[in-house]
C-alpha positions as CSV (number, residue, x, y, z in Angstrom):
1,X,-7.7,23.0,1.2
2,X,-6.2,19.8,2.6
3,X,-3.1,18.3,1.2
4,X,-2.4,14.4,0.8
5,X,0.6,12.3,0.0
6,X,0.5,9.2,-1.7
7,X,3.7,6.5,-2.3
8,X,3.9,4.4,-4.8
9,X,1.7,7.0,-7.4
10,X,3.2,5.8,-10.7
11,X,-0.2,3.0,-11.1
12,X,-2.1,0.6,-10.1
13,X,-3.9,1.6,-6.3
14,X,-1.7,4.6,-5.7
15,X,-2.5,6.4,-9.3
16,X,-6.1,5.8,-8.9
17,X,-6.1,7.2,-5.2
18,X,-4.3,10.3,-6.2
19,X,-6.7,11.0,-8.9
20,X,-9.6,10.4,-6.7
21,X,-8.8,13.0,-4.0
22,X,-7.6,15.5,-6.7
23,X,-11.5,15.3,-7.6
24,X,-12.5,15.6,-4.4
25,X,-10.9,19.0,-4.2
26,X,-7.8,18.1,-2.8
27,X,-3.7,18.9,-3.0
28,X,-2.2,16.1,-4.3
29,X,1.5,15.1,-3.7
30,X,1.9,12.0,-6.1
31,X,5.8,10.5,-4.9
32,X,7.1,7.2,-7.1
33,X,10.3,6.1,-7.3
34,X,11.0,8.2,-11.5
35,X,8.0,10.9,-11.8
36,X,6.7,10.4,-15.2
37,X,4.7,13.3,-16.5
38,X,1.0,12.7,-17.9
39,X,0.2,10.0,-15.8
40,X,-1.8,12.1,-13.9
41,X,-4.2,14.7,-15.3
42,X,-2.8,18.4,-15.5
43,X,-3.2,20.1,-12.6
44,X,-2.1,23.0,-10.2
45,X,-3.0,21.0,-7.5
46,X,-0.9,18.0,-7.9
47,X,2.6,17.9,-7.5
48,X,5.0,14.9,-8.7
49,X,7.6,14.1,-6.1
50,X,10.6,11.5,-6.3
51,X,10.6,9.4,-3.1
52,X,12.1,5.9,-2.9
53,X,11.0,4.3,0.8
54,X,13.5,2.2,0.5
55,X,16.0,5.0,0.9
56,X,16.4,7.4,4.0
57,X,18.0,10.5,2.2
58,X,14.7,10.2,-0.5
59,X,12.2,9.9,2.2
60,X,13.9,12.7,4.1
61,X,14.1,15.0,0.8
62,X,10.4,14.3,-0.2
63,X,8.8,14.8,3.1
64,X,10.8,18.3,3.6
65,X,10.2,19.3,0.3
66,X,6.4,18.2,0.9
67,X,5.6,20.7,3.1
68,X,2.6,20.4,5.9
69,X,0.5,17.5,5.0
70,X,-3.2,16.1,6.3
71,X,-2.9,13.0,5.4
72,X,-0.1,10.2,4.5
73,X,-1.0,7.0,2.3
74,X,1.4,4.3,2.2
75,X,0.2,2.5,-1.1
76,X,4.0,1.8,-2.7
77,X,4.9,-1.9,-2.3
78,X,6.2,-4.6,-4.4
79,X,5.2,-9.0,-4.0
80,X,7.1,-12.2,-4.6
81,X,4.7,-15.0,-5.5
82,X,6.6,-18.6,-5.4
83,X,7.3,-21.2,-3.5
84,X,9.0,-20.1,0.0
85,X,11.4,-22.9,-0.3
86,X,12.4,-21.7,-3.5
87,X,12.6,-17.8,-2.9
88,X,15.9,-16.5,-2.5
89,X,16.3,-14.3,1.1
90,X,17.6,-11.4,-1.4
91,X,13.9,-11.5,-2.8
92,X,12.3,-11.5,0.6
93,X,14.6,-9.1,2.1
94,X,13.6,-6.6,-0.9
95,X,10.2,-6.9,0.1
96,X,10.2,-6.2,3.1
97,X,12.4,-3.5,2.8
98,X,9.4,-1.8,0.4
99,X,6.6,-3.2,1.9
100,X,7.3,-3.3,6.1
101,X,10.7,-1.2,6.5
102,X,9.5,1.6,3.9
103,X,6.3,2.1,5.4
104,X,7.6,2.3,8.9
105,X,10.5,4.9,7.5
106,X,8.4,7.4,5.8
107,X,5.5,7.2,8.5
108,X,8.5,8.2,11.1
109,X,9.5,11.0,9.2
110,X,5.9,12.4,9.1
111,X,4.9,11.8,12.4
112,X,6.6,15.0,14.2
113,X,4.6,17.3,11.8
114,X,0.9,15.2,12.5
115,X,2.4,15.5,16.4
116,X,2.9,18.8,16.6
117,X,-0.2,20.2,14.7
118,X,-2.3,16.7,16.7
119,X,-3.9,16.1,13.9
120,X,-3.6,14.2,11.1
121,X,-4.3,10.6,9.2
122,X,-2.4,7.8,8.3
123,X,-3.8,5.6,5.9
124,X,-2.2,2.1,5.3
125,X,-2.4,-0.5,2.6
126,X,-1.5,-3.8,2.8
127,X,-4.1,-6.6,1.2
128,X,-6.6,-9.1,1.6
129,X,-3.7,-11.8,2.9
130,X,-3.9,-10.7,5.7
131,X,-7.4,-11.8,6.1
132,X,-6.9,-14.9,4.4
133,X,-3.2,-16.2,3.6
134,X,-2.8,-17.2,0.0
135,X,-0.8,-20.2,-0.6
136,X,2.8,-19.5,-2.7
137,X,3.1,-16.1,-1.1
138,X,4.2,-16.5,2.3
139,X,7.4,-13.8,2.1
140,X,4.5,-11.1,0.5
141,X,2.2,-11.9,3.6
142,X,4.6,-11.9,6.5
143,X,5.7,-8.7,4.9
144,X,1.7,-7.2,4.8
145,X,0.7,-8.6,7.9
146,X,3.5,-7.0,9.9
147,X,2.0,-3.9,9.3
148,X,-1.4,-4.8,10.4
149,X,0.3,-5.0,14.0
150,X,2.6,-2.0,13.2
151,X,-0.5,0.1,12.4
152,X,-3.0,-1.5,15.0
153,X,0.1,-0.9,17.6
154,X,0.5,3.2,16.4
155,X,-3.5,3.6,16.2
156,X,-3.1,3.4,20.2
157,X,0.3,5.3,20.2
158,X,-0.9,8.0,18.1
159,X,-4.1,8.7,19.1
160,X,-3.1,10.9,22.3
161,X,-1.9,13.3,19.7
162,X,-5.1,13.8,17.8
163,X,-3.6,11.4,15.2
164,X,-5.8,8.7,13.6
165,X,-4.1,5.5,12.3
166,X,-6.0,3.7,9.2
167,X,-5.8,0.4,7.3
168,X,-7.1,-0.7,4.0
169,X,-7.4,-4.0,2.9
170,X,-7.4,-4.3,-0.7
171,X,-8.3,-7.8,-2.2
172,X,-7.2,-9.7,-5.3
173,X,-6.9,-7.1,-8.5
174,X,-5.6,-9.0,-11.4
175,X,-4.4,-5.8,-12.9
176,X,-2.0,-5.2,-10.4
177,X,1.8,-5.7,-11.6
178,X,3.5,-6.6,-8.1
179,X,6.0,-9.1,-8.6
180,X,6.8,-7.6,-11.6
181,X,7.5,-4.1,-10.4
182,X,9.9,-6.4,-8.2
183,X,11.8,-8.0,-11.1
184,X,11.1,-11.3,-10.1
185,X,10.2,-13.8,-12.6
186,X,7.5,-16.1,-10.9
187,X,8.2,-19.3,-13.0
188,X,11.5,-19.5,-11.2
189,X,10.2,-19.6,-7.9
190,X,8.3,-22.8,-9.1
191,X,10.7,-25.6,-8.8
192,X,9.2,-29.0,-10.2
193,X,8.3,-31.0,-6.8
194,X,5.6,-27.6,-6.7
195,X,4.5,-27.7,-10.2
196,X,1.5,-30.3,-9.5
197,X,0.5,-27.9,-6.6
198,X,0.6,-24.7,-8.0
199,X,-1.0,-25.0,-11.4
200,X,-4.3,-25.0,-9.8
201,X,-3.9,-22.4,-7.7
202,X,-2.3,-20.1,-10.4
203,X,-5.3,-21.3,-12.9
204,X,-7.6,-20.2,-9.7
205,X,-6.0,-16.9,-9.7
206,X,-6.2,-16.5,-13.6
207,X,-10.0,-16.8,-12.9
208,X,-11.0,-14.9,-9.7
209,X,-14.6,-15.5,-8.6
210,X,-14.3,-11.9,-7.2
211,X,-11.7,-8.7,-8.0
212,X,-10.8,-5.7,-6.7
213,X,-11.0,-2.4,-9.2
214,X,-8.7,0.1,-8.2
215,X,-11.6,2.5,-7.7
216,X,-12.1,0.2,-4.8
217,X,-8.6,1.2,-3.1
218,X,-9.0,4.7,-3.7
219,X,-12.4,4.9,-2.0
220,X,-11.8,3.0,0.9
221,X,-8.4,5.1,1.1
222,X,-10.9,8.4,0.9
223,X,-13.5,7.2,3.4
224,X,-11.0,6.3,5.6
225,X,-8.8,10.0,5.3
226,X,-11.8,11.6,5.9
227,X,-14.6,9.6,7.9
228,X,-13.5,11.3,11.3
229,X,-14.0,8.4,13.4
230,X,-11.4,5.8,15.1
231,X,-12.3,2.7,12.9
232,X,-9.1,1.0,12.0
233,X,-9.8,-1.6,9.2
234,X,-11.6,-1.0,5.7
235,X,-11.4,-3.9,3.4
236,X,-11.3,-2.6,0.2
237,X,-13.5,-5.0,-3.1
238,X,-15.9,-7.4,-3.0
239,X,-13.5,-10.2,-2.4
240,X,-11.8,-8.3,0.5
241,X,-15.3,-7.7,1.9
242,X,-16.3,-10.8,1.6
243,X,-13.0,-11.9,3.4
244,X,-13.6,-9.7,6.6
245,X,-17.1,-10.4,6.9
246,X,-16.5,-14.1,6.9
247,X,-13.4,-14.3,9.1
């Protein structure tokens, strides 16, 4: 029985994902920055981990007390929707260090074990930006987008080793809490010579033509654990699909 761990397992992509592979049979290691029982369904086969990316001794404790793993999913990551102008470099550096620098860190600490046995999968997420760049998120997509050449890059790098390196490309889900699991308040990255501009474009995103479920993420994340070929990108949605296909 293979074993998978997910980041970023407390809701949204990385909840649905965990409970997908638990019904395909698998062993689940759910990680999230404060486990909270019940979010996932009782289970002998899923295990709730602490891990924080954005701190080295909690990557280093939740990958050792892990175990062997088959395949790692970087899903945690946070946003900052605003104006650039307006976003304070404490905001973007927090991003990154979640979204680009937390990915990178727990991907290096599992690397050695997927090395050693040459074979494993490493399974991405970043979004649909990086597709198409949204307007009023520019810190979020430079953060995303880096690890579209990070994980393009380690695809070649890895696959000596038996190692295949995945991305999913999630689109727009309205459901998903981002900026807010950042603490950022969005109307204060709005400063009034914006206001004209982004009312639109939040009204726009208020009323998407096209979503993304979350059972969207966690099959593309599946398929792409588990399809055994070399393909790199799965866009992940309608919106994402329709993205990829026109670009």
């Amino acid at each position: 029985m293979k074993t998978v761990l997910i980041t970023g397992s407390s809701s949204g992509y990385g909840l649905e994902t965990a409970i997908h592979f638990h019904d395909q049979g698998w062993n689940v290691i759910a990680t999230m920055r404060k486990p909270r029982e019940g979010i996932l369904p009782p289970s002998d086969r899923i295990r709730l981990l602490p891990l924080d990316v954005t701190d080295p001794d909690s990557v280093a404790a939740a990958i050792k007390a892990s175990g062997p793993i088959d395949v790692l999913v970087n899903n945690a990551g946070i946003g900052v929707v605003g104006a650039f102008e307006a976003t304070p470099m404490a905001h973007i550096r927090r991003v990154f260090d979640t979204n680009t620098f937390g990915v990178m860190a727990v991907t290096q600490a599992v690397i050695p074990q997927f090395r050693e046995r040459r074979s494993g999968v490493l399974v991405n997420v970043t979004s649909s930006v990086t597709l198409a760049p949204m307007p009023l998120a520019a810190a979020y997509t430079a953060s995303k987008t880096a690890i579209q050449g990070f994980t393009g890059s380690l695809a070649h790098e890895l696959a000596a080793f038996g190692v295949r390196v995945k991305l999913v490309e999630p689109g727009y889900a309205p459901t998903t809490r981002f900026a807010q699991n950042a603490g950022i308040r969005v109307e204060e990255l709005i400063p009034a010579a914006y206001a004209e501009f982004a009312a639109p474009i939040f009204a726009g995103y208020a009323r998407p033509a096209l979503v993304t479920k979350e059972s969207d993420v966690a099959e593309a994340v599946y398929a792409a654990a588990t399809d055994g070929t070399d393909r790199l990108r799965y866009p992940a949605g309608a919106d994402a699909v329709a993205l990829a296909q026109a670009r």
